[in-house]
C-alpha positions as MATLAB code, in Angstrom:
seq = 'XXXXXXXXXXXXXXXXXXXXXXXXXXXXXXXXXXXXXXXXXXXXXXXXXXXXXXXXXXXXXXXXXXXXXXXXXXXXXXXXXXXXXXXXXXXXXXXXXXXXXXXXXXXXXXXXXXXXXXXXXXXXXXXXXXXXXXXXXXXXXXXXXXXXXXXXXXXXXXXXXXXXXXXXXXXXXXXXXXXXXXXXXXXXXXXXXXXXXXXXXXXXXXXXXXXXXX';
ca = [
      -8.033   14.902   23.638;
      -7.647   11.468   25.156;
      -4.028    9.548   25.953;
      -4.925    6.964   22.840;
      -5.238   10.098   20.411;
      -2.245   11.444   21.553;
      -0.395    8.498   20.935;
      -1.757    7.447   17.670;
      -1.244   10.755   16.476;
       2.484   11.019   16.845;
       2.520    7.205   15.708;
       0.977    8.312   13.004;
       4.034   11.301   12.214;
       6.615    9.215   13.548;
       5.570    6.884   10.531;
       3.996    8.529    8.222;
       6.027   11.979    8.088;
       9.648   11.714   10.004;
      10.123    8.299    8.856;
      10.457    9.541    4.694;
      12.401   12.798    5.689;
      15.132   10.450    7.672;
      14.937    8.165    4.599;
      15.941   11.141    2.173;
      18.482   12.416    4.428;
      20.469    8.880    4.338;
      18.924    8.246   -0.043;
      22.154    7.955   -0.861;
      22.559    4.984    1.321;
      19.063    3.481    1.381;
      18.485    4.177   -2.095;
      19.169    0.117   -2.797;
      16.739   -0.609    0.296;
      13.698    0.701   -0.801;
      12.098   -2.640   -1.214;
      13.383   -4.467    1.567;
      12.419   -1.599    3.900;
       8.842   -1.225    2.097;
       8.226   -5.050    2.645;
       9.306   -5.341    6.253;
       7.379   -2.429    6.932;
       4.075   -3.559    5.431;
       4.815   -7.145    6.462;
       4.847   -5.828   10.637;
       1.451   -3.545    9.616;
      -0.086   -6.732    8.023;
       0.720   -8.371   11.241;
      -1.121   -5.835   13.430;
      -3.646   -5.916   11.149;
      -4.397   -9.497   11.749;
      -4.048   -9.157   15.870;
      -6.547   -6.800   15.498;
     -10.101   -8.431   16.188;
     -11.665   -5.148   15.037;
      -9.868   -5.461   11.314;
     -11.769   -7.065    8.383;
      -9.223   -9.424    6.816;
     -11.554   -9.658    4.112;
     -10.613   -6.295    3.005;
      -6.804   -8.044    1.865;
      -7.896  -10.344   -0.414;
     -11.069  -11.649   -0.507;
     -13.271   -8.686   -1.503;
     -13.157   -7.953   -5.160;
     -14.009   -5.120   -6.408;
     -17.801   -5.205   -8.330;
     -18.200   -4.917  -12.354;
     -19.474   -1.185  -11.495;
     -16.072   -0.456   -9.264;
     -13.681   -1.785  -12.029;
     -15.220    0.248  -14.729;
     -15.092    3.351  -12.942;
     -11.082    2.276  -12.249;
     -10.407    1.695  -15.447;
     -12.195    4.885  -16.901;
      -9.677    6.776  -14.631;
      -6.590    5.202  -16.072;
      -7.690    4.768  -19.639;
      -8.591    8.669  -19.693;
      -6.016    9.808  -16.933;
      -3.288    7.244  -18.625;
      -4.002    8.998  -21.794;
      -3.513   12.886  -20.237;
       0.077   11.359  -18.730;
       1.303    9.841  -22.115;
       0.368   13.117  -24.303;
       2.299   15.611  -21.817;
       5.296   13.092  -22.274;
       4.576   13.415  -25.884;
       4.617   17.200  -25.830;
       7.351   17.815  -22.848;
       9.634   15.227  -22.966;
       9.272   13.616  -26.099;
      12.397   11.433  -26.063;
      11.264   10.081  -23.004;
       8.222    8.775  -24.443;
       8.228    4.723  -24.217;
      11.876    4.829  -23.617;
      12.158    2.383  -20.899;
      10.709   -0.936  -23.231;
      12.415    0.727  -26.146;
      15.917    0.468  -24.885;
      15.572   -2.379  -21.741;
      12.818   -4.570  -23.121;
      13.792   -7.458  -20.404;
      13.820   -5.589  -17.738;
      10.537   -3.578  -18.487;
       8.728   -6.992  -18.466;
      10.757   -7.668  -14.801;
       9.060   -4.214  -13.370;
       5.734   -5.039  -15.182;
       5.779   -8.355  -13.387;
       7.695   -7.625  -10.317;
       6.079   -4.355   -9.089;
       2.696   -4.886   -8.349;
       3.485   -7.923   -6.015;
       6.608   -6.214   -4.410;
       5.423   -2.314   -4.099;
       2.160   -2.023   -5.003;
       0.796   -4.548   -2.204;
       2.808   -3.455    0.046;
       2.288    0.160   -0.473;
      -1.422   -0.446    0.196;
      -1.032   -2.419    3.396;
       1.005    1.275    4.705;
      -1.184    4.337    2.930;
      -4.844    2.540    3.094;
      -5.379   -0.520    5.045;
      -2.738    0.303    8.285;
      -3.771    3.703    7.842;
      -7.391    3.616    7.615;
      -7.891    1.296   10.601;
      -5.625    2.504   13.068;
      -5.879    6.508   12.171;
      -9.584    6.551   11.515;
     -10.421    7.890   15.188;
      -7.935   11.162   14.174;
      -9.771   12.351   11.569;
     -13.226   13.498   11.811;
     -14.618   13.121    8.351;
     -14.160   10.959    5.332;
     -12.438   13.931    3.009;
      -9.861   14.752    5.773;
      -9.104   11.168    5.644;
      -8.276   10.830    2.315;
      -6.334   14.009    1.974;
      -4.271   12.607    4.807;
      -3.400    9.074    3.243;
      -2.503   11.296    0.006;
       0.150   13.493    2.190;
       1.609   10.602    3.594;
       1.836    9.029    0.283;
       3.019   11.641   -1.357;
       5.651   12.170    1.768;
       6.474    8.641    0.701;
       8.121    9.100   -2.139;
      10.090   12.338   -0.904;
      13.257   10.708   -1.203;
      13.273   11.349   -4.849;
      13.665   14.877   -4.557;
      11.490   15.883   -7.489;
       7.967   17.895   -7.771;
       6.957   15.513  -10.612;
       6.985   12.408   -8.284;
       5.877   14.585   -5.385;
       2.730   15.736   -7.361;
       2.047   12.535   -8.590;
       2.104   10.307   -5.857;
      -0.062   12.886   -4.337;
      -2.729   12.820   -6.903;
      -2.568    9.157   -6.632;
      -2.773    8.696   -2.822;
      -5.967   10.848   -3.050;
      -7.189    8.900   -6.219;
      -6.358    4.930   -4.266;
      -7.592    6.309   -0.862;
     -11.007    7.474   -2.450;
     -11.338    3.913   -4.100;
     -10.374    1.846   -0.573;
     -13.201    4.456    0.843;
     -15.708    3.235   -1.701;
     -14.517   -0.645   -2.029;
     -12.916   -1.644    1.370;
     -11.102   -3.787   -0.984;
      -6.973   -3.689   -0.970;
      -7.265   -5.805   -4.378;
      -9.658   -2.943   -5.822;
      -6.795   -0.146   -4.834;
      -3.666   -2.770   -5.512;
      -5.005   -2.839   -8.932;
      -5.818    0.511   -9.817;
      -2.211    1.249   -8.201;
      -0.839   -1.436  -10.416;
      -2.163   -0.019  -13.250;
      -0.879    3.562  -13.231;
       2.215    2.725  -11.754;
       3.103    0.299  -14.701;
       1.675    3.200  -16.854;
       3.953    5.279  -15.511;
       7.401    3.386  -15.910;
       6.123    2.372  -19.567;
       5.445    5.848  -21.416;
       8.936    7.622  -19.618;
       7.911    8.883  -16.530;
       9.418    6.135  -14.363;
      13.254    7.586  -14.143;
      11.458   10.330  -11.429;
      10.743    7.181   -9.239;
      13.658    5.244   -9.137;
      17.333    5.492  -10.550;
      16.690    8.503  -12.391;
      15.876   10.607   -9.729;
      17.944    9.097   -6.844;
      21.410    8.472   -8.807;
];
C-alpha cells in the first residue's frame, strides 16, 4: 500500500466518517449551520476539483443527462415516489402532505431553495469529490458506490433517526449508480432534487430537519 493511499484513505474518514459523528455530537449547536457548513464544504471540494487537471469540469454542468438517462430517473421516482407516499398513507397518515397543508409559503421556499442550496452541494461531496479523488481506494465499480452511499448515509447521522439513516442510504446508492452511468452532476442533482422535494412534500421531511434535530 503506497504513502498516497494511505493518505487519501484517512482523508477520506477524516471527511467522510469522523467529520458527521463530531457534527452530531455538537447537533445541538450546529443544528442552524447545516447549510453554511454544507456550502463551504462543497465550495473548497469544487475548488480542488477545478485545480485538478485530471477532473472533467464538464461533469458540473455541461453534460446533460440523455432522453434514455432521464426516463430511467424518472421511472425511479415516479414508481419509488409512489412506494414512499403509500407507507405515509398507511403508517403515518396524518403526516401525509402535512408540510404544504399547514406552511404553504414556506413549502414553495424549500421546493425552490433546496435543490440549489443542498442538493448541488451535496453532489459536489458524495459523487463528484468523492469519485475523483477516492477512485484509486476502491477496486471495483460496486464497492464504489456502496461507499459514496455509507458516507451519505453517515451524512445525515446527525438526525439521529433509522428512517433518515435508511433513506439517505438507499439514495446515496441510487445517485452514485446514476453519476456511474452519466458522469453528469446535473443528471444526479436532479434525480436528488426530485426525491428530496418528494420527500419534504408527502410528510417525511420532519426526519431531516427540525423534526428530528429539535
Amino acid at each position: 500500500m503506497g504513502r498516497q493511499h494511505i493518505t487519501r484513505t484517512v482523508e477520506l474518514l477524516l471527511l467522510y466518517a469522523l467529520l458527521p459523528v463530531l457534527l452530531t455530537l455538537i447537533r445541538d449547536t450546529a443544528g442552524d449551520l447545516i447549510i453554511p457548513i454544507l456550502l463551504l464544504v462543497g465550495a473548497v471540494m469544487l475548488i480542488m476539483l477545478f485545480r485538478s487537471p485530471e477532473f472533467d469540469r464538464d461533469r458540473l454542468w455541461k453534460r446533460r443527462p440523455d432522453r434514455h438517462a432521464l426516463g430511467r430517473i424518472f421511472l425511479r421516482w415516479l414508481g419509488g415516489g409512489l412506494v414512499l407516499t403509500l407507507a405515509v398513507f398507511v403508517f403515518t397518515p396524518e403526516n401525509l402532505f402535512r408540510f404544504p397543508r399547514e406552511r404553504l409559503d414556506m413549502w414553495i421556499v424549500v421546493m425552490l431553495a433546496y435543490p440549489l442550496l443542498s442538493v448541488y452541494p451535496q453532489e459536489i461531496i458524495f459523487r463528484a469529490y468523492f469519485f475523483h479523488r477516492y477512485r484509486g481506494l476502491f477496486p471495483t465499480r460496486t464497492t464504489m458506490i456502496l461507499a459514496s452511499g455509507a458516507g451519505f448515509a453517515l451524512g445525515h447521522l446527525l438526525f439521529l433517526n433509522w428512517i433518515a439513516l435508511l433513506l439517505s442510504f438507499a439514495g446515496g446508492l441510487l445517485f452514485a449508480y446514476t453519476y456511474t452511468r452519466t458522469d453528469s452532476i446535473p443528471a444526479v442533482a436532479l434525480e436528488h432534487g426530485l426525491w428530496g422535494n418528494t420527500i419534504f412534500t408527502i410528510g417525511l421531511g420532519l426526519y431531516f430537519y427540525g423534526g428530528a434535530i429539535n
